[in-house]
PyMOL commands that place a pseudoatom at each C-alpha (Angstrom):
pseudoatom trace, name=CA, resn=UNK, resi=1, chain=A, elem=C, hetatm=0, pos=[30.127, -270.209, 55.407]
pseudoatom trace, name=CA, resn=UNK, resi=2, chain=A, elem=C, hetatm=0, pos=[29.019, -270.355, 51.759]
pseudoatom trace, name=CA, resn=UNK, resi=3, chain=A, elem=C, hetatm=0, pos=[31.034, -268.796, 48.791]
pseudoatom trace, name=CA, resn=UNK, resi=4, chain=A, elem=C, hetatm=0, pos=[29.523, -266.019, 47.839]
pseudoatom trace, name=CA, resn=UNK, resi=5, chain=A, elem=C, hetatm=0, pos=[30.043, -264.538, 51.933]
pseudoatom trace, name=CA, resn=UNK, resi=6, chain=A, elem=C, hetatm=0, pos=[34.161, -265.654, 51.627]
pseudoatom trace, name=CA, resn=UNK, resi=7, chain=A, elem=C, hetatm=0, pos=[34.148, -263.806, 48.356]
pseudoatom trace, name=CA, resn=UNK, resi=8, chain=A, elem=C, hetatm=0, pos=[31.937, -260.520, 49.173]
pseudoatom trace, name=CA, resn=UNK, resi=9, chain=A, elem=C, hetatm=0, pos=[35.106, -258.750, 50.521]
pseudoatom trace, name=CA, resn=UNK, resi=10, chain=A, elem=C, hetatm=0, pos=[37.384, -259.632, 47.202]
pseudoatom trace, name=CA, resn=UNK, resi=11, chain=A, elem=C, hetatm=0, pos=[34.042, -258.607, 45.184]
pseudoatom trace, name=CA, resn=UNK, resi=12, chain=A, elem=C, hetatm=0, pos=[33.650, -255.593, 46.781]
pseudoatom trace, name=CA, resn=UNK, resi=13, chain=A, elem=C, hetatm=0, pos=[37.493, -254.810, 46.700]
pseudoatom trace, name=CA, resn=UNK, resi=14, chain=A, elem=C, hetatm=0, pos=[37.459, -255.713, 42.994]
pseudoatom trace, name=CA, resn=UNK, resi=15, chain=A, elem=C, hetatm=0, pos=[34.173, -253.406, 42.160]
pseudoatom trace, name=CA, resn=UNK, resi=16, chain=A, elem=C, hetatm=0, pos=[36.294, -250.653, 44.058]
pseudoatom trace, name=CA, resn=UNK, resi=17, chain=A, elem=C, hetatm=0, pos=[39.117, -251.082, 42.307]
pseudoatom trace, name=CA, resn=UNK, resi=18, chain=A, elem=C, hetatm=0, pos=[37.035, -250.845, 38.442]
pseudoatom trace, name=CA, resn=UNK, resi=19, chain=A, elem=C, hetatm=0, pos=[35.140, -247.806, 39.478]
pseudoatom trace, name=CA, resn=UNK, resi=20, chain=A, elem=C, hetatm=0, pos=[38.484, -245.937, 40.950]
pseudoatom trace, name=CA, resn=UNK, resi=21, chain=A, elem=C, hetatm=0, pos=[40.451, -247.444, 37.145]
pseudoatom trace, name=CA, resn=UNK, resi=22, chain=A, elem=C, hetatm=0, pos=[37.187, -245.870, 35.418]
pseudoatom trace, name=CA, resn=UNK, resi=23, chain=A, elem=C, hetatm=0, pos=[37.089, -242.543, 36.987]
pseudoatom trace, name=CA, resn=UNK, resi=24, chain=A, elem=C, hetatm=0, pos=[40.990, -242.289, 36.655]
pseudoatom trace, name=CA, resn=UNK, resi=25, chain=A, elem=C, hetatm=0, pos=[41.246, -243.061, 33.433]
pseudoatom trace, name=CA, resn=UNK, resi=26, chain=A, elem=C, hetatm=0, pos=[38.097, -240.846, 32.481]
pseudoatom trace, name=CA, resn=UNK, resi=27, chain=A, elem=C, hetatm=0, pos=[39.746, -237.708, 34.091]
pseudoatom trace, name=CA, resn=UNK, resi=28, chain=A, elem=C, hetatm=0, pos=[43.224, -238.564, 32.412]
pseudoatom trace, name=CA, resn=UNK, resi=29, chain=A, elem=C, hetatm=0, pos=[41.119, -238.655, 29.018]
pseudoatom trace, name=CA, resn=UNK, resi=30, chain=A, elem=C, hetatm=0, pos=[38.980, -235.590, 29.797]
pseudoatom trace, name=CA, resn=UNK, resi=31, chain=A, elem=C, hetatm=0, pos=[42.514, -233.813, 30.180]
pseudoatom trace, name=CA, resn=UNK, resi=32, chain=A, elem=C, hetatm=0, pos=[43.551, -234.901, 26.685]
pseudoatom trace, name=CA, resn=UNK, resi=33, chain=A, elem=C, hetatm=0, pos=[41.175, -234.033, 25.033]
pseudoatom trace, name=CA, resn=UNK, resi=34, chain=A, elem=C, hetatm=0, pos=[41.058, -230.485, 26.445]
pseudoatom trace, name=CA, resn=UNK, resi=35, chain=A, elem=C, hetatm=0, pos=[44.636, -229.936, 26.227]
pseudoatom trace, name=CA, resn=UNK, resi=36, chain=A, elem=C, hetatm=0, pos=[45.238, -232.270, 22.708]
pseudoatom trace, name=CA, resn=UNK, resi=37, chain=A, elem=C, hetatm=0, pos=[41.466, -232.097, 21.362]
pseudoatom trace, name=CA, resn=UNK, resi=38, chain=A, elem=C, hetatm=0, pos=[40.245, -235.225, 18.889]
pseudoatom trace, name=CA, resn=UNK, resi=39, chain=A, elem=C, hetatm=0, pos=[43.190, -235.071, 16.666]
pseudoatom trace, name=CA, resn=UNK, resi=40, chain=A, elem=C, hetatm=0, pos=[46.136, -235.073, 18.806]
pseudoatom trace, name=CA, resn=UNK, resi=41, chain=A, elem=C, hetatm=0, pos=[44.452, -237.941, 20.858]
pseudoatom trace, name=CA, resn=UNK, resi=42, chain=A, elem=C, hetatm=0, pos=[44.451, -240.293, 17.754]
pseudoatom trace, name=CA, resn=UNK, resi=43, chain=A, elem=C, hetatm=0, pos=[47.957, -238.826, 16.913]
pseudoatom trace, name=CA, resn=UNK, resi=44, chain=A, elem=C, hetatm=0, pos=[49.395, -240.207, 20.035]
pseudoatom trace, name=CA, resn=UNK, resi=45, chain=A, elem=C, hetatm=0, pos=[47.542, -243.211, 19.442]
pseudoatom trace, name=CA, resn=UNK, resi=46, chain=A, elem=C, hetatm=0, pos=[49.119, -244.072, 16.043]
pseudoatom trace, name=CA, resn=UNK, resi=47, chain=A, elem=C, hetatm=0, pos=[52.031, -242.281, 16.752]
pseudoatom trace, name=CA, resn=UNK, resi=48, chain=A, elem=C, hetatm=0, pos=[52.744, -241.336, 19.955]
pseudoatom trace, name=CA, resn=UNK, resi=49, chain=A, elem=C, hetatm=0, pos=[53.259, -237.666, 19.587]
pseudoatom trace, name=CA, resn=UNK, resi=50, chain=A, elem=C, hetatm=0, pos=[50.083, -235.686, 19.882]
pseudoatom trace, name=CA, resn=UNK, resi=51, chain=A, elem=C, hetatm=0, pos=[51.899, -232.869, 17.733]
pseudoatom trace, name=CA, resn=UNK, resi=52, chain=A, elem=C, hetatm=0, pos=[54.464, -234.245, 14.949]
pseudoatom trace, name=CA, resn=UNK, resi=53, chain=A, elem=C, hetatm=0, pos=[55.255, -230.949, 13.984]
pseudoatom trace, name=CA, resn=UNK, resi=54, chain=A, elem=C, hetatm=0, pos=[55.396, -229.408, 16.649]
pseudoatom trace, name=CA, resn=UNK, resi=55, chain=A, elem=C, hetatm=0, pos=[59.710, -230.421, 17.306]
pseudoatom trace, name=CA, resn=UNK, resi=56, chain=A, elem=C, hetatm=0, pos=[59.959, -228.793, 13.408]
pseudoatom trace, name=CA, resn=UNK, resi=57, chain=A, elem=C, hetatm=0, pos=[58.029, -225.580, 14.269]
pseudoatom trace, name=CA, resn=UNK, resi=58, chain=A, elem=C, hetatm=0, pos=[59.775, -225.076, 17.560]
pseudoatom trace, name=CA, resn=UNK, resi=59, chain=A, elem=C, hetatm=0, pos=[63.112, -225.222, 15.237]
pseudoatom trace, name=CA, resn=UNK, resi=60, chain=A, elem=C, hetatm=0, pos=[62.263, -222.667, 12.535]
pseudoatom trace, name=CA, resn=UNK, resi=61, chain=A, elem=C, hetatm=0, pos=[60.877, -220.334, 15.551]
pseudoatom trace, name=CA, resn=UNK, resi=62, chain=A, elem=C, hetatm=0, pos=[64.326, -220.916, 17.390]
pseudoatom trace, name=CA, resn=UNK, resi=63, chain=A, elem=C, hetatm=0, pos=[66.292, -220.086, 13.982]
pseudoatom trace, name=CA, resn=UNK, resi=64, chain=A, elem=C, hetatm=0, pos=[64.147, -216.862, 13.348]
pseudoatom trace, name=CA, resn=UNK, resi=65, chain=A, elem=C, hetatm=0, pos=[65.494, -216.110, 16.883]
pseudoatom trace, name=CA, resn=UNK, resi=66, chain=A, elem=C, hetatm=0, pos=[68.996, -216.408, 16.601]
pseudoatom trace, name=CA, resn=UNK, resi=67, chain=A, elem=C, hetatm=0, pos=[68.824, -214.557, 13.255]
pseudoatom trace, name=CA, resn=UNK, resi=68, chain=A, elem=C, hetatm=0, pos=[66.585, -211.672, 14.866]
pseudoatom trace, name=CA, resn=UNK, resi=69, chain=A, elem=C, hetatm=0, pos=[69.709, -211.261, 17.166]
pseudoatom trace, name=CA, resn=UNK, resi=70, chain=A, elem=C, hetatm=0, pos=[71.993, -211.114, 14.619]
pseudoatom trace, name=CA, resn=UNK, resi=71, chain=A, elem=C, hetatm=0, pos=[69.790, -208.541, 12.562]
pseudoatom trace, name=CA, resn=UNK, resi=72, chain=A, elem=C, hetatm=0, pos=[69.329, -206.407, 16.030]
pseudoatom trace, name=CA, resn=UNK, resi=73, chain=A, elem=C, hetatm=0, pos=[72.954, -206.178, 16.224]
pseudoatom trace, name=CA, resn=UNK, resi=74, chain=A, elem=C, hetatm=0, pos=[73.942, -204.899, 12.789]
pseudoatom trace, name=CA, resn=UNK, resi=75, chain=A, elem=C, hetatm=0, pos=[70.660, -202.456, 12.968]
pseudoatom trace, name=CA, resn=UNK, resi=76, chain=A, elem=C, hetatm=0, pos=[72.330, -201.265, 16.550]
pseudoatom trace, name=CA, resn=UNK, resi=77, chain=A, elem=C, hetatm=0, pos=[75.392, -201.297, 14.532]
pseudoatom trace, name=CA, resn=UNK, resi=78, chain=A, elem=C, hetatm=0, pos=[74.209, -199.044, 11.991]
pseudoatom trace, name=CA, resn=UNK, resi=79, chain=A, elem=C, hetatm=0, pos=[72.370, -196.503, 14.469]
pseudoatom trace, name=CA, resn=UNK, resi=80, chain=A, elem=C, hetatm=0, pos=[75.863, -196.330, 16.494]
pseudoatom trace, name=CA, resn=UNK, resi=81, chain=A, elem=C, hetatm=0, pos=[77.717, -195.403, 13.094]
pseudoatom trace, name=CA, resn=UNK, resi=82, chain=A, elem=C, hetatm=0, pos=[74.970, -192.477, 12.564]
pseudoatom trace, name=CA, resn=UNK, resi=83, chain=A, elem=C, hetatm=0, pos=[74.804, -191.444, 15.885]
pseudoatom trace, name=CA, resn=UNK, resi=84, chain=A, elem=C, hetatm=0, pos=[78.623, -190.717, 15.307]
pseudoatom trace, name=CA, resn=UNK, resi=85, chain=A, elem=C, hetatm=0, pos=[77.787, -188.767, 12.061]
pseudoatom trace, name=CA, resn=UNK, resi=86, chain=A, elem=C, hetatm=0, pos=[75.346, -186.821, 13.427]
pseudoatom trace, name=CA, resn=UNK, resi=87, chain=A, elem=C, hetatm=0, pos=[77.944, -186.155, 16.370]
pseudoatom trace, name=CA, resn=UNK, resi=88, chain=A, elem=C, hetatm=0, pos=[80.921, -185.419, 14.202]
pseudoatom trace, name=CA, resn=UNK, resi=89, chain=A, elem=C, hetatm=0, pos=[78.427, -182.892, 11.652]
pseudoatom trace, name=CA, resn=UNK, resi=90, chain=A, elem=C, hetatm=0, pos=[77.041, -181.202, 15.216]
pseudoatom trace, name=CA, resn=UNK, resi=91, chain=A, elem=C, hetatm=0, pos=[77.659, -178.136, 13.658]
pseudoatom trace, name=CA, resn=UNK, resi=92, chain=A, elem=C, hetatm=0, pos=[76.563, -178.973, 10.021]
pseudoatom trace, name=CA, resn=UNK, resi=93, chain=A, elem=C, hetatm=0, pos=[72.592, -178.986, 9.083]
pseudoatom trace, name=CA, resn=UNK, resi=94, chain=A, elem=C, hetatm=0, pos=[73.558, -180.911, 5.733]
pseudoatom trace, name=CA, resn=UNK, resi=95, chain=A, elem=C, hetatm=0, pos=[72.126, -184.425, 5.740]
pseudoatom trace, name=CA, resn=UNK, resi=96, chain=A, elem=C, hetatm=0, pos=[73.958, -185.339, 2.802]
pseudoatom trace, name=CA, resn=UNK, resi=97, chain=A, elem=C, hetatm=0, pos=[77.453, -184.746, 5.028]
pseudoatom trace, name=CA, resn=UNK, resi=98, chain=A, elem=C, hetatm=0, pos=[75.941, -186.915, 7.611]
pseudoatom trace, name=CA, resn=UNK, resi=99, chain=A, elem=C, hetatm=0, pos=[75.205, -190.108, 5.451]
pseudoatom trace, name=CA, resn=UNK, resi=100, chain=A, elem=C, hetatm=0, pos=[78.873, -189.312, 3.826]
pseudoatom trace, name=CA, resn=UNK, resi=101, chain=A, elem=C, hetatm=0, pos=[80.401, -189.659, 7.654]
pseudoatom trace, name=CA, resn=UNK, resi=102, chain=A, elem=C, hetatm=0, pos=[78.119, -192.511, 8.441]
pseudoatom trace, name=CA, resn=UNK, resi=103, chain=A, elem=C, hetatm=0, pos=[78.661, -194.300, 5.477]
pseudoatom trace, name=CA, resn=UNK, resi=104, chain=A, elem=C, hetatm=0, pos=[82.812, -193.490, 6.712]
pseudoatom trace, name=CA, resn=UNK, resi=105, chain=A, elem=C, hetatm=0, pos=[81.970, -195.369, 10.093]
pseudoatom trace, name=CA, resn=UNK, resi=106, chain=A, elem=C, hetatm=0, pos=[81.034, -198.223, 8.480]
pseudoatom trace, name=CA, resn=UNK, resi=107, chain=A, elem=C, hetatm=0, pos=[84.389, -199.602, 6.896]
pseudoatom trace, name=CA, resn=UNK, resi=108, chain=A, elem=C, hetatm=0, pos=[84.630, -201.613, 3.486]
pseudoatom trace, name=CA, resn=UNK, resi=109, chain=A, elem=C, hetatm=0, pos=[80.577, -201.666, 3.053]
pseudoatom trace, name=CA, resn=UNK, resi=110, chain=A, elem=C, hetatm=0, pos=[78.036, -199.591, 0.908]
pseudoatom trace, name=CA, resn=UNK, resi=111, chain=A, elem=C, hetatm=0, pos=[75.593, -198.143, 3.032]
pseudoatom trace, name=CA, resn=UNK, resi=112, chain=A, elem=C, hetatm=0, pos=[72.769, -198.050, 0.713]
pseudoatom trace, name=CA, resn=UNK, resi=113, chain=A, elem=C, hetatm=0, pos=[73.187, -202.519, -0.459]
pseudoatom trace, name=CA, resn=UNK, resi=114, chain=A, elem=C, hetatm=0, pos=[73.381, -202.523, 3.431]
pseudoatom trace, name=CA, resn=UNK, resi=115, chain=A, elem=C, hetatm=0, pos=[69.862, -200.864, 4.142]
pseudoatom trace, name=CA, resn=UNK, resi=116, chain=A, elem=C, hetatm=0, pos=[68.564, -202.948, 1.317]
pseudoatom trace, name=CA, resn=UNK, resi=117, chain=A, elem=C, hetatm=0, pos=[70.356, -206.627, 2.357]
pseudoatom trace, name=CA, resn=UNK, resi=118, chain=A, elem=C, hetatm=0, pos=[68.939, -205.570, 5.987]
pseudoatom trace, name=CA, resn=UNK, resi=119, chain=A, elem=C, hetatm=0, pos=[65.247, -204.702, 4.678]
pseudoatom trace, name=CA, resn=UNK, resi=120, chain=A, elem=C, hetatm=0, pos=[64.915, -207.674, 2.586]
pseudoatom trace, name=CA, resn=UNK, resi=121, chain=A, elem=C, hetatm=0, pos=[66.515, -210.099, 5.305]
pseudoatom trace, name=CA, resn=UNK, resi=122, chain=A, elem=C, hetatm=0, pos=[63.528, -209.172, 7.660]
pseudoatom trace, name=CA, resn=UNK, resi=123, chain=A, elem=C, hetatm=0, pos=[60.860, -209.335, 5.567]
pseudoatom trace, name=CA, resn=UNK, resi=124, chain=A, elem=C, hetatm=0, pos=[62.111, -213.134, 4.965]
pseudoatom trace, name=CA, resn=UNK, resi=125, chain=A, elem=C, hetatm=0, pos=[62.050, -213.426, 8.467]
pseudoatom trace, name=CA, resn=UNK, resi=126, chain=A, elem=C, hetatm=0, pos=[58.701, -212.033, 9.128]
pseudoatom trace, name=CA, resn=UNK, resi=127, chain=A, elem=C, hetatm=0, pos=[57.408, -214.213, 6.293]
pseudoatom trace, name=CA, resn=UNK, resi=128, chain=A, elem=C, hetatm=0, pos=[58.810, -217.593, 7.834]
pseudoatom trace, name=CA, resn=UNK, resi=129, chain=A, elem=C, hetatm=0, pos=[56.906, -216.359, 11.325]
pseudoatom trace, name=CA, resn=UNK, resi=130, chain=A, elem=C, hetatm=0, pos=[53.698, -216.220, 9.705]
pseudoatom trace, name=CA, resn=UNK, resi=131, chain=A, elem=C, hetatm=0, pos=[54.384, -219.349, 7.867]
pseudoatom trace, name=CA, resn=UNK, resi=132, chain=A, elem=C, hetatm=0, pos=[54.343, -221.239, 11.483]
pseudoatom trace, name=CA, resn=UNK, resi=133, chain=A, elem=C, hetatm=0, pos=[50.584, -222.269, 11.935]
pseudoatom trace, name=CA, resn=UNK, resi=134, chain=A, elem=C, hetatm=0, pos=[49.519, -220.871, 15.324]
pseudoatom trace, name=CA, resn=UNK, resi=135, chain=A, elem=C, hetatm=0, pos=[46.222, -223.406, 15.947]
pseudoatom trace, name=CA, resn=UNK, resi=136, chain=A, elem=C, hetatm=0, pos=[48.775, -225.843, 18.636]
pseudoatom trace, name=CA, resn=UNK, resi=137, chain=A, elem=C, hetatm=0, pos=[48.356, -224.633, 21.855]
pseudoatom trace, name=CA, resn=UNK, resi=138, chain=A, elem=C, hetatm=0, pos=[51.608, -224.780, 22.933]
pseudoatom trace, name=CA, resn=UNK, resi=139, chain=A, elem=C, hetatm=0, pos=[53.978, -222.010, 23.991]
pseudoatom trace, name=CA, resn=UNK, resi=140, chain=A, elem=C, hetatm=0, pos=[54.603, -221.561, 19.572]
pseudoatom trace, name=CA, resn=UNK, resi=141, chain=A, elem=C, hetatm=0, pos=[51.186, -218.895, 20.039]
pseudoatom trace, name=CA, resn=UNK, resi=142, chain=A, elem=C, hetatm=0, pos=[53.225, -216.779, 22.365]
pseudoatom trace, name=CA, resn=UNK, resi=143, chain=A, elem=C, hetatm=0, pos=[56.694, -217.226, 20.612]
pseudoatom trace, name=CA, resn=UNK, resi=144, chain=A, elem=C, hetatm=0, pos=[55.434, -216.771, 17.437]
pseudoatom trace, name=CA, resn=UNK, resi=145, chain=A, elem=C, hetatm=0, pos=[53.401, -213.307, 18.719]
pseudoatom trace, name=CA, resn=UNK, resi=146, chain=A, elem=C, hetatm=0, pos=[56.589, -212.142, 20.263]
pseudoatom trace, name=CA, resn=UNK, resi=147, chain=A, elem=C, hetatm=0, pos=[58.728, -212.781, 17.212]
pseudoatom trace, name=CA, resn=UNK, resi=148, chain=A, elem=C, hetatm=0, pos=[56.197, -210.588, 14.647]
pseudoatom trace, name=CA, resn=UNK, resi=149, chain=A, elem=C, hetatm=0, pos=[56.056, -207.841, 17.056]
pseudoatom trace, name=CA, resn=UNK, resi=150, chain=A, elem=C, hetatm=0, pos=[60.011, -207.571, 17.186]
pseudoatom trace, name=CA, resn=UNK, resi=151, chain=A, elem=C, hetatm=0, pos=[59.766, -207.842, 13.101]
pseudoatom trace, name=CA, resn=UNK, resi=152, chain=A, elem=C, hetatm=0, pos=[57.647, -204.867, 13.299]
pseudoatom trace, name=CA, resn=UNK, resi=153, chain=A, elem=C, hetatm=0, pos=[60.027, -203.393, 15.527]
pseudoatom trace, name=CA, resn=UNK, resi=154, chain=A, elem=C, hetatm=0, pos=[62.982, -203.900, 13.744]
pseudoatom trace, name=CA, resn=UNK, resi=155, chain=A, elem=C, hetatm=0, pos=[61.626, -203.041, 10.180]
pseudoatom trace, name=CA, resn=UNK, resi=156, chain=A, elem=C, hetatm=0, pos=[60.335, -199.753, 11.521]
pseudoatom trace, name=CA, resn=UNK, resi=157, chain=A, elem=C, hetatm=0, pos=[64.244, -198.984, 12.476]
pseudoatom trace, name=CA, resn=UNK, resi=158, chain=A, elem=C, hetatm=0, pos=[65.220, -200.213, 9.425]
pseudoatom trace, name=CA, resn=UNK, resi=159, chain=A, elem=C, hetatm=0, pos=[62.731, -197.712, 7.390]
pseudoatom trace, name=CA, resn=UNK, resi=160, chain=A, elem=C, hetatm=0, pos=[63.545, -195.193, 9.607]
pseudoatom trace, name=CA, resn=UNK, resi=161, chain=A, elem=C, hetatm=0, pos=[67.160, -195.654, 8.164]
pseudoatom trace, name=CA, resn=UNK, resi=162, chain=A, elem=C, hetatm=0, pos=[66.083, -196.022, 4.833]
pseudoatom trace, name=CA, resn=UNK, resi=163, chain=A, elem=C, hetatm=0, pos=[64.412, -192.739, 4.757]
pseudoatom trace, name=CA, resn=UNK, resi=164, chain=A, elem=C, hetatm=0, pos=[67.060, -190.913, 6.086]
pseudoatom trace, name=CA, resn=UNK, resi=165, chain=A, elem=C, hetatm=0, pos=[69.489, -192.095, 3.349]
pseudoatom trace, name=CA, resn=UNK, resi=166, chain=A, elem=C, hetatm=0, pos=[66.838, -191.621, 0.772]
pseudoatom trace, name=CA, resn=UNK, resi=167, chain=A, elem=C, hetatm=0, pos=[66.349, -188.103, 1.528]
pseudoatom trace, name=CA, resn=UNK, resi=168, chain=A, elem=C, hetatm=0, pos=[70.430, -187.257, 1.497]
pseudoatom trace, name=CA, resn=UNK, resi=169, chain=A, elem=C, hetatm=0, pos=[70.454, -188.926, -1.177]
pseudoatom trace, name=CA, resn=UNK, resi=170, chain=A, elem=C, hetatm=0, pos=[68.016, -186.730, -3.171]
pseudoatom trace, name=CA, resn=UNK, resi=171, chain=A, elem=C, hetatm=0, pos=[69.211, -183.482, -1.506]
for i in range(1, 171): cmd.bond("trace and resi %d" % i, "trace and resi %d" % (i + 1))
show_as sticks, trace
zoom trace
């Protein structure tokens, strides 16, 4: 028995082994890339995170959240109080009686700084959305989408308020 014949089963098991370590690790890489792309590779290379921003972002799109819910409730708020107005002035067609009895549903607060503190408070919030760069590919694309609609939601209710005070206003 000469060498090379003992060793033909640990070559073969070792030439095995390589070309199952190459085609592993050249799937796993494939995989980054598609998901990570060039720049996120050589971020987790030098630091380990393929998105370092991406913990930051996720934060400013959970505070926008939490203060969307707060703004929902206050504009609910505010639609319950004229909902009772327009209830309690059923048989009234004067608009400028309705804003007086909403603005009396909504104790120790001036309707019109309200509207205005409400308006302003969204467009802030809209602003930070956009602010949040969109190119990770990450669940922040959907988040992010979800939050600008609901700005555009709530700022429409808001106007829709605002224009209804306007106009008792100028009657």
């Amino acid at each position: 028995m000469s060498f090379l014949q003992i060793n033909a089963p640990v070559r073969t098991l070792a030439i095995a082994t390589s070309a199952l370590v190459l085609v592993t690790s050249g799937s796993m890489a494939y995989k980054a890339l598609a998901e990570y792309g060039w720049k996120g590779i050589l971020n987790i290379i030098w630091e380990g995170d393929p998105f370092p921003n991406l913990r930051i972002h996720l934060n400013i799109l959970r505070d926008i959240e939490a203060s969307f819910e707060q703004e929902i409730h206050a504009i609910a708020s505010l639609e319950e109080a004229l909902e009772r107005a327009r209830l309690d002035s059923v048989d009234s067609r004067d608009k400028a009686l309705v804003v007086r009895l909403w603005q009396s549903n909504i104790p120790q607060t001036d309707l019109r700084k309200k509207l205005a503190f409400l308006s302003d408070t969204l467009d802030k919030l809209a602003f930070k959305v956009d602010q949040v760069p969109a190119e990770i590919k990450c669940n922040i694309r959907q988040r992010k989408k979800k939050l600008s609609l609901q700005a555009v939601d709530l700022m429409e209710r808001t106007d829709t308020l605002i224009n209804l005070f306007k106009q008792a206003a100028s009657e």
